[in-house]
VOPAGU-2260 file (C-alpha; in pm, 1 decimal, decimal comma):
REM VOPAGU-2260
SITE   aa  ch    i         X         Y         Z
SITE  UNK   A    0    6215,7    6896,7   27197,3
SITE  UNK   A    1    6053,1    6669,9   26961,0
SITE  UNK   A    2    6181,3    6631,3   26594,5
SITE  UNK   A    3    5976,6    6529,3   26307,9
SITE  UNK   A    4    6077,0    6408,3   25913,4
SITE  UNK   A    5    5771,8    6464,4   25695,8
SITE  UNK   A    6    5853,2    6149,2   25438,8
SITE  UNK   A    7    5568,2    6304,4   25211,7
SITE  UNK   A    8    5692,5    6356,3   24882,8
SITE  UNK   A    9    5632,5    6626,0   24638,7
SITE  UNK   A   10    5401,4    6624,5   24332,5
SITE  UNK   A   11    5723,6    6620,9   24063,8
SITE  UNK   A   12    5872,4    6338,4   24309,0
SITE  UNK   A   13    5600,5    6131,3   24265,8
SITE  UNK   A   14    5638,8    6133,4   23951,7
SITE  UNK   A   15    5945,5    6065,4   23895,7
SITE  UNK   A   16    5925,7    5743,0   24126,2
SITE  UNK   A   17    5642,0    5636,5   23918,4
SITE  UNK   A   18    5736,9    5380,4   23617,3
SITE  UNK   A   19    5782,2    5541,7   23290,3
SITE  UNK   A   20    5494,6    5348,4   23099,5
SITE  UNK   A   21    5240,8    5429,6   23366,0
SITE  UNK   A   22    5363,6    5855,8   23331,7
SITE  UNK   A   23    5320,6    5770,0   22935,1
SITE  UNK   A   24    4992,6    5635,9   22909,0
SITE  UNK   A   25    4850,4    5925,1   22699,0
SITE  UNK   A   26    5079,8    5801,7   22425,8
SITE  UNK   A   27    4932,7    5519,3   22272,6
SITE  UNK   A   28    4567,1    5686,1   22257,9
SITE  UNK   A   29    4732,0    6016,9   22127,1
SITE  UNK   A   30    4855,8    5816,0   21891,7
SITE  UNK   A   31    4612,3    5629,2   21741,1
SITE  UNK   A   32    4436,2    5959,8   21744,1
SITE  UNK   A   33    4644,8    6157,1   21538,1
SITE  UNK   A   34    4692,3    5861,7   21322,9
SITE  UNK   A   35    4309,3    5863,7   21255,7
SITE  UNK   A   36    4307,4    6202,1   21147,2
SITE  UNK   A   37    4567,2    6191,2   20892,8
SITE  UNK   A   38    4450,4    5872,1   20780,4
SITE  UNK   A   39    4108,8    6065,2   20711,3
SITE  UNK   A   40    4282,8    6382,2   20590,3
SITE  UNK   A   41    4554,8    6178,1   20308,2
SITE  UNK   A   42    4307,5    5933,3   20245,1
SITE  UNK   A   43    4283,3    6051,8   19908,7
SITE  UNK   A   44    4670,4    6128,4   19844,4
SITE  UNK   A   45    4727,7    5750,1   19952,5
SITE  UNK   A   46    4420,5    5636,1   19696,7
SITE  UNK   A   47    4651,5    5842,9   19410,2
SITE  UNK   A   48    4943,4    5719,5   19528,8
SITE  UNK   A   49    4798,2    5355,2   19457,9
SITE  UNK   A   50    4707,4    5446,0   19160,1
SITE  UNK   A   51    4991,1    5555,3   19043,8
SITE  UNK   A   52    5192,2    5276,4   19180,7
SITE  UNK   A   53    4945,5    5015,9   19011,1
SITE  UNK   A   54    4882,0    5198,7   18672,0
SITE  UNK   A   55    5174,1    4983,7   18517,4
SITE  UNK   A   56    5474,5    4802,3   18536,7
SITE  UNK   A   57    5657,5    5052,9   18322,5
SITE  UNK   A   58    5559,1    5376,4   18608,6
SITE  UNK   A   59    5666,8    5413,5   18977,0
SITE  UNK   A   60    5583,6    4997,9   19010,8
SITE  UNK   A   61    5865,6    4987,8   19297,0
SITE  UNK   A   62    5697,6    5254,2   19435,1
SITE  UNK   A   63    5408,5    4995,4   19665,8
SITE  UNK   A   64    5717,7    4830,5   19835,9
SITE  UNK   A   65    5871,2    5149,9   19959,1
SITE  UNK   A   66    5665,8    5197,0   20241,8
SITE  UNK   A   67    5643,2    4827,2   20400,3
SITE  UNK   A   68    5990,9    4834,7   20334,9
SITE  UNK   A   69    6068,0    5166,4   20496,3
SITE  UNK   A   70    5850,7    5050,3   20786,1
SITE  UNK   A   71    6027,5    4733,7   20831,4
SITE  UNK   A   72    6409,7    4898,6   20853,5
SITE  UNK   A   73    6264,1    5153,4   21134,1
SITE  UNK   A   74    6145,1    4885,8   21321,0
SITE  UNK   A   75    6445,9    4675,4   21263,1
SITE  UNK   A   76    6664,9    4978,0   21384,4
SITE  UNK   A   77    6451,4    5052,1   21685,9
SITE  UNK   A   78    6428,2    4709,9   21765,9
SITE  UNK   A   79    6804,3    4714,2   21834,0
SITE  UNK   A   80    6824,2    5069,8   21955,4
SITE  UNK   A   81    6604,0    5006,9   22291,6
SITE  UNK   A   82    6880,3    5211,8   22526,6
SITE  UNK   A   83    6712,9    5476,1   22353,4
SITE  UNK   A   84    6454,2    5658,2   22598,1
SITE  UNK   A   85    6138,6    5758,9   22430,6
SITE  UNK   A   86    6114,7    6118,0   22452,2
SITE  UNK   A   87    5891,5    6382,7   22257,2
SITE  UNK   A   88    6036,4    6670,2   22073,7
SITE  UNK   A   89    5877,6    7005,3   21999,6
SITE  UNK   A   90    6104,3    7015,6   21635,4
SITE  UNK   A   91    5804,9    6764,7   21477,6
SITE  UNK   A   92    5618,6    7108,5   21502,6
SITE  UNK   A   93    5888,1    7258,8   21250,8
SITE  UNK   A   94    5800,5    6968,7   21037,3
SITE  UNK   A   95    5485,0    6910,2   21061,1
SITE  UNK   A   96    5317,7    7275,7   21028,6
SITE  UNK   A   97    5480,4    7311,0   20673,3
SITE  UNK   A   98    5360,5    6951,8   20546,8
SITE  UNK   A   99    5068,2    7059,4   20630,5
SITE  UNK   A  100    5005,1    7369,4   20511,3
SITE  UNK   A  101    5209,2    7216,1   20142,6
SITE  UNK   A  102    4881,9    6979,4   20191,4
SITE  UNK   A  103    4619,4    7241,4   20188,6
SITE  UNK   A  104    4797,6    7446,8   19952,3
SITE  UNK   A  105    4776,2    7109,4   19722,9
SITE  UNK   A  106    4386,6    7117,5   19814,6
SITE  UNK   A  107    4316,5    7402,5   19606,7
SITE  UNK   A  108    4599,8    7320,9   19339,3
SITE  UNK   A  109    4471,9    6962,3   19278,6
SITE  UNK   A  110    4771,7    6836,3   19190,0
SITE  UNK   A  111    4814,2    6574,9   19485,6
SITE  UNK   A  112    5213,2    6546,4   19418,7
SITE  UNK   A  113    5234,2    6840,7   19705,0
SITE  UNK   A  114    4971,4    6656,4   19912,9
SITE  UNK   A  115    5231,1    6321,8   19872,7
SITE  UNK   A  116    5513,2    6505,6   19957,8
SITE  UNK   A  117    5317,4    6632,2   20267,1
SITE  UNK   A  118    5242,9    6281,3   20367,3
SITE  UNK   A  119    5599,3    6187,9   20352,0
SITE  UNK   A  120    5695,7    6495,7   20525,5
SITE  UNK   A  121    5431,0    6433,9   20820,5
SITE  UNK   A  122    5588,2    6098,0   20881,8
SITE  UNK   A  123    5960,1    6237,6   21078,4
SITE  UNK   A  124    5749,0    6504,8   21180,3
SITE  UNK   A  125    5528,7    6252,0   21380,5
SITE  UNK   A  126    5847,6    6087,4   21444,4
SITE  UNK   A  127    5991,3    6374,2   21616,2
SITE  UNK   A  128    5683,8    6468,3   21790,7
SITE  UNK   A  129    5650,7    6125,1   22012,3
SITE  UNK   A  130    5953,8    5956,8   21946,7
SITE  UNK   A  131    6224,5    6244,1   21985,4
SITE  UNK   A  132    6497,9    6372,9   21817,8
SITE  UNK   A  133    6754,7    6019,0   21924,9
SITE  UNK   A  134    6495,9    5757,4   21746,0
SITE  UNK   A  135    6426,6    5987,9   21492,0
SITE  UNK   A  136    6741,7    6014,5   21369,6
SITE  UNK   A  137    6800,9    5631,0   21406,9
SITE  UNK   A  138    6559,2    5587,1   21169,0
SITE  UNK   A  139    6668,0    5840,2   20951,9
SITE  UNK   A  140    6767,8    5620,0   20647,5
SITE  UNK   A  141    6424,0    5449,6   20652,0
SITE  UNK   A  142    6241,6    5813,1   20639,1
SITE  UNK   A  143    6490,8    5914,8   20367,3
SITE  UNK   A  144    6396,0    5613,2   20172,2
SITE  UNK   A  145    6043,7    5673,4   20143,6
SITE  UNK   A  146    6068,5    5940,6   19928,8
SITE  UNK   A  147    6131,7    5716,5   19651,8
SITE  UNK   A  148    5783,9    5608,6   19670,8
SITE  UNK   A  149    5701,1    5937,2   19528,9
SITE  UNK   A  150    5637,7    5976,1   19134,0
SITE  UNK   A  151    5821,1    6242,4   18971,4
SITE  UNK   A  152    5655,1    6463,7   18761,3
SITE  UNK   A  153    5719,2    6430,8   18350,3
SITE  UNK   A  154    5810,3    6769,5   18335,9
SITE  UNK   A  155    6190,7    6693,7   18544,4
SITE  UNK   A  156    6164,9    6346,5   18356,5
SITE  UNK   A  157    6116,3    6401,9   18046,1
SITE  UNK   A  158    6431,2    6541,7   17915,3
SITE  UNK   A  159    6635,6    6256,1   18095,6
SITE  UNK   A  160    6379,3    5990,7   17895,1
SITE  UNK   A  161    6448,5    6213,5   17590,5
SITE  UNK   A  162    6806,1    6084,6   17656,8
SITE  UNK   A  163    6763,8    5793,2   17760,5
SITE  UNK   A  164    6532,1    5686,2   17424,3
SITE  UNK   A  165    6815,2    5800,0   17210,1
SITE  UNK   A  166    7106,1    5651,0   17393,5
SITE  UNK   A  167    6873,5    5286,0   17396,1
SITE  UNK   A  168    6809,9    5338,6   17015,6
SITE  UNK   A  169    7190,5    5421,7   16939,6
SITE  UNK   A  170    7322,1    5140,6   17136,4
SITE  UNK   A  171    7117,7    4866,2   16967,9
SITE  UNK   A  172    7158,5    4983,6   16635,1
SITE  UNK   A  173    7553,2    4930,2   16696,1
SITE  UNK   A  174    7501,3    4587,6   16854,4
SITE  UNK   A  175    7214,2    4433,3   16603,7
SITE  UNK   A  176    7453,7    4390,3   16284,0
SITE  UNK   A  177    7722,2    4169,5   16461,9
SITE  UNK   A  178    7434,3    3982,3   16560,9
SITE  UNK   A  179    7350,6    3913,8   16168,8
SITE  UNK   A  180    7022,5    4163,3   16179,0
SITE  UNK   A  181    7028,9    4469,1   15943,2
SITE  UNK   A  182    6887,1    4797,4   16116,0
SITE  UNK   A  183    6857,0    5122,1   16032,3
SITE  UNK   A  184    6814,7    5406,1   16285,4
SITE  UNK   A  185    6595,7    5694,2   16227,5
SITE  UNK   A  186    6620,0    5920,1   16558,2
SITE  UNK   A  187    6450,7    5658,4   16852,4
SITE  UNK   A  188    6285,4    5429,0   16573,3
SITE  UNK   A  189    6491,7    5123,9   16448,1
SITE  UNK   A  190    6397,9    4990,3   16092,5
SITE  UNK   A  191    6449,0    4600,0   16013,0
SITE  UNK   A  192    6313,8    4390,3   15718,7
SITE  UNK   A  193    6086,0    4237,9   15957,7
SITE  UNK   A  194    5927,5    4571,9   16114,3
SITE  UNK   A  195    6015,5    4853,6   16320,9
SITE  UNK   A  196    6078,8    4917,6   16677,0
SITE  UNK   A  197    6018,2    5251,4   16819,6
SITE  UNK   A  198    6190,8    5354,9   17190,6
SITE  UNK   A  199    5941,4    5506,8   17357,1
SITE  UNK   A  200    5880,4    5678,7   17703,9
SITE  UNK   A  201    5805,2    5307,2   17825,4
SITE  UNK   A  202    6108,7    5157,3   17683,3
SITE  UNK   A  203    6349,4    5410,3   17752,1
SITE  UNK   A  204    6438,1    5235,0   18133,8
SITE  UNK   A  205    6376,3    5578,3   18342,3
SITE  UNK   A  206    6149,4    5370,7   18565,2
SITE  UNK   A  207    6407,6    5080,8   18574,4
SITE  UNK   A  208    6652,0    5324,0   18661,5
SITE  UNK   A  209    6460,6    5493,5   18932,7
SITE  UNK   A  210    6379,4    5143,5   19116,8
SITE  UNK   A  211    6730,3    5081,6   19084,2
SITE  UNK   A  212    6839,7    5423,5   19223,9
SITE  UNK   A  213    6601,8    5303,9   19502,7
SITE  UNK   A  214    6755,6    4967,3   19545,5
SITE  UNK   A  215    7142,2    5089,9   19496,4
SITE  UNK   A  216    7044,4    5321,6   19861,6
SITE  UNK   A  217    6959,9    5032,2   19982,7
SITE  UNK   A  218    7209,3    4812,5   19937,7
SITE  UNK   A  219    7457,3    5057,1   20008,5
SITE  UNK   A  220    7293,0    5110,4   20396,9
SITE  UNK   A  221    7325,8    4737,7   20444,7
SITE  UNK   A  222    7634,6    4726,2   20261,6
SITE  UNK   A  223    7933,9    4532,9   20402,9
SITE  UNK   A  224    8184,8    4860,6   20370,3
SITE  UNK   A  225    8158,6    5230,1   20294,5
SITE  UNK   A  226    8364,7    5144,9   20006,6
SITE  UNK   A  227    8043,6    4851,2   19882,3
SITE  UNK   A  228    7848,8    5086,5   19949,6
SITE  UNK   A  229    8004,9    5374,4   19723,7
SITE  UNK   A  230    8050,7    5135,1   19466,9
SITE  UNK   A  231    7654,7    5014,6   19457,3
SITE  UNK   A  232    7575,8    5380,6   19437,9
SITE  UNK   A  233    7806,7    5479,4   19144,9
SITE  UNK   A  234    7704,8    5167,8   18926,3
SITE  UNK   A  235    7346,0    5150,5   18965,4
SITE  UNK   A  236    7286,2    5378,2   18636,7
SITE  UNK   A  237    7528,7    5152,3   18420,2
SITE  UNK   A  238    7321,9    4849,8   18560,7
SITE  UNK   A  239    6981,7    4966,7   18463,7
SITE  UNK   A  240    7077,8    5104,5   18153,6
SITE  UNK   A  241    7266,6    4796,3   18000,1
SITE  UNK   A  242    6934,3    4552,9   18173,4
SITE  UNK   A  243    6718,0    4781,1   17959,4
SITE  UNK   A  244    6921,6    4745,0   17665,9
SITE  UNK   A  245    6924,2    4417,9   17670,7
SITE  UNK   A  246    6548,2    4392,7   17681,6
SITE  UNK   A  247    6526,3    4603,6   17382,9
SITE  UNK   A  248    6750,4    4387,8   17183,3
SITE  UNK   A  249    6611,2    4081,2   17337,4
SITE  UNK   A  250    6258,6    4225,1   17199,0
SITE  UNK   A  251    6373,5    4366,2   16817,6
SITE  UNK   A  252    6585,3    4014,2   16783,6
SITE  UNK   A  253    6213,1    3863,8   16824,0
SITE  UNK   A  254    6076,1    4113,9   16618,4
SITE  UNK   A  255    6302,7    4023,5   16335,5
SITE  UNK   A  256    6272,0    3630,4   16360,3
SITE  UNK   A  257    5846,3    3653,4   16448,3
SITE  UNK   A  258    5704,0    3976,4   16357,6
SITE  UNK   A  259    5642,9    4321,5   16493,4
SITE  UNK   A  260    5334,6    4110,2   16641,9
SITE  UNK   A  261    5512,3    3987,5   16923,6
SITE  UNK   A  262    5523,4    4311,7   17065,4
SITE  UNK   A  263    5133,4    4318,0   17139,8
SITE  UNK   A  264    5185,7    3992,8   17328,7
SITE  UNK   A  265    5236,4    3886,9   17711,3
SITE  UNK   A  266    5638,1    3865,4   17576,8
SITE  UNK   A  267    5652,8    4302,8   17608,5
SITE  UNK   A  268    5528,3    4324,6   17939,5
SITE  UNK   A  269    5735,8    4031,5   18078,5
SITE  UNK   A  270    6029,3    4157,2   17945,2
SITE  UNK   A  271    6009,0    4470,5   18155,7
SITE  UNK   A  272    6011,8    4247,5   18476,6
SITE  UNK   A  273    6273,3    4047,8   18356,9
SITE  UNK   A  274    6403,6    4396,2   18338,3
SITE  UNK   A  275    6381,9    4423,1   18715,6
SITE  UNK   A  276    6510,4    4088,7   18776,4
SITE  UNK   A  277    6807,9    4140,7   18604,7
SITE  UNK   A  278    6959,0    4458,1   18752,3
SITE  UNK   A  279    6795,4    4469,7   19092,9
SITE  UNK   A  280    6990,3    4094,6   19214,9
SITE  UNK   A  281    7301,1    4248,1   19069,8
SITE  UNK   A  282    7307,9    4557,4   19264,0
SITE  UNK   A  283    7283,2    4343,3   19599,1
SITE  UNK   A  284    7527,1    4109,3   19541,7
SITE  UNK   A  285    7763,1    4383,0   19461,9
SITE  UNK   A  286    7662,9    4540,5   19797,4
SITE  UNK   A  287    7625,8    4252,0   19996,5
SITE  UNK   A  288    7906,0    4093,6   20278,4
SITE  UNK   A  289    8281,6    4064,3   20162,3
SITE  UNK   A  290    8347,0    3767,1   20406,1
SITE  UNK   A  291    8209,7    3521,5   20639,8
SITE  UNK   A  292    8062,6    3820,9   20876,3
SITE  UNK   A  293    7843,6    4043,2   20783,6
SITE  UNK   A  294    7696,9    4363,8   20905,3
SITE  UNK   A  295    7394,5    4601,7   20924,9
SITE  UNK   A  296    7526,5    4931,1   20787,3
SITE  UNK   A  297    7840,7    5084,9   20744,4
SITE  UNK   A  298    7659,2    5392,9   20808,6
SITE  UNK   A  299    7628,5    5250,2   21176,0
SITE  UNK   A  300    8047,7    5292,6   21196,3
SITE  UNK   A  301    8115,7    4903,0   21116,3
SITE  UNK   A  302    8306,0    4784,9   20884,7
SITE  UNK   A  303    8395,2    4435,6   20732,6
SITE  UNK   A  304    8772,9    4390,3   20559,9
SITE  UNK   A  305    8894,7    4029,9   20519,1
SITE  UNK   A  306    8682,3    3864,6   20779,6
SITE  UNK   A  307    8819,1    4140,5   21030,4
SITE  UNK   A  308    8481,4    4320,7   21204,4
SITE  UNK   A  309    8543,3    4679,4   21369,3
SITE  UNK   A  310    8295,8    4886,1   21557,5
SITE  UNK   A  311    8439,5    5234,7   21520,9
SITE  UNK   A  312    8125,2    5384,0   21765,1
């Protein structure tokens, strides 16, 4: 009796033996396809977006380097994470059917906040979709963080500017007579012999504080410790608020030695930079390495403590 081995393999063995890029070819071109159709479908919600982020230095300015930003940490983290198999999840469905319908729901609403939200929302959802769930949530800080590229509406800012415009005004009217300058306070307007300052929206550091909010989550993910990191987050509001301060005292000290004029010069909006420059630097070097070593997050389960590295994974 004769005995035979049939060495033909089935369909699923096949293609298992077959290399993992050559079973994945329809990813790159479903890709770029998808990614063609959003970029036609948001193209307006990105055009606002710009917009907003442009309009001027005193609203949602930090918002343009969120995104580049956010991109850069997710590839960063992948980069590092390539253990990781790339595998699709169904769960981007569950994110991105409700960004999508928030869009069209925004397309008869006209409001194109929703639609940004939407657009921010499609991105894990994407994520999920060809990715899967493991590099999704490795990137998870990085799709958290572009949410601060959004612009929040006046009507949740407006009593916190309210607040802020008072606090500003009360401040520098304590500070200004040590200095030798006479003020008078009249709710958010300060009175001096050589004209008057009034706090405004602009000048009442809600959109230094919200790039610094941004910043402070930043620093605290690439923070040396948990405990850097805690601390960042906790004094980023002091930091803004005492760099805007000192920008309106900077600006009514010039008002009282050259004029209320100097206020229509190139001096007001350069101050608000110098704004940025003041309390953005700060809130990294508080977050930054405590020794010689540093490392990438103390979300990733490292920590730093006297030169000492441990990888608690």
């Amino acid at each position: 009796m004769n005995l035979t081995v049939d060495h033909s393999l089935t369909s699923d063995e096949v293609a298992r033996t077959q290399p993992q890029a050559a079973r994945e070819w329809w990813r790159w071109p479903l890709m770029l396809l998808i990614g063609f159709e959003l970029a036609v479908l948001f193209a307006p919600t990105v055009a606002w977006l710009i917009d907003r982020w442009t309009l001027s230095v005193w609203h949602n300015a930090h918002g343009m380097f969120v995104p580049p930003l956010a991109l850069w940490l997710a590839w960063t983290e992948l980069k590092g994470r390539r253990d990781l198999p790339v595998e699709g999840s169904r769960w981007g469905f569950a994110v991105l059917v409700p960004a999508l319908a928030l869009h069209a729901i925004d397309a008869g609403m006209h409001t194109q906040l929703l639609s940004a939200l939407a657009l921010f929302l499609v991105v894990p959802g994407l994520c999920l979709l060809l990715l899967g769930t493991r590099r999704t949530r490795a990137i998870a800080f990085p799709l958290a963080f572009l949410l601060f590229a959004l612009p929040i509406p006046l009507a949740f800012t407006e009593p916190l500017q309210i607040a802020l415009r008072h606090l500003i005004a009360a401040t520098t009217a304590a500070l200004l007579p040590p200095l030798g300058v006479s003020v008078f306070r009249e709710g958010t307007t300060l009175h001096t012999a050589s004209g008057s300052i009034s706090i405004a929206d602009a000048c009442a550091g809600f959109s230094t504080l919200y790039a610094a909010s941004a910043v402070a989550c930043l620093a605290a993910y690439t923070a040396a410790s948990r405990r850097r990191g805690v601390f960042v987050l906790l004094a980023a509001a002091p930091i803004a608020i005492a760099a805007n301060l000192t920008r309106v005292v900077a600006l009514t000290l010039m008002v009282v030695h050259y004029g209320s004029s100097v206020l229509d010069t190139f001096l007001h909006p350069l101050s608000g930079m110098v704004t940025f420059a003041l309390a953005l630097p700060v809130l990294f070097w508080i977050g930054g390495p405590s020794g010689r070593d540093s490392v990438s997050s103390p979300l990733h389960g490292e920590n730093v403590s006297d030169g000492i590295r441990s990888d608690k994974r």
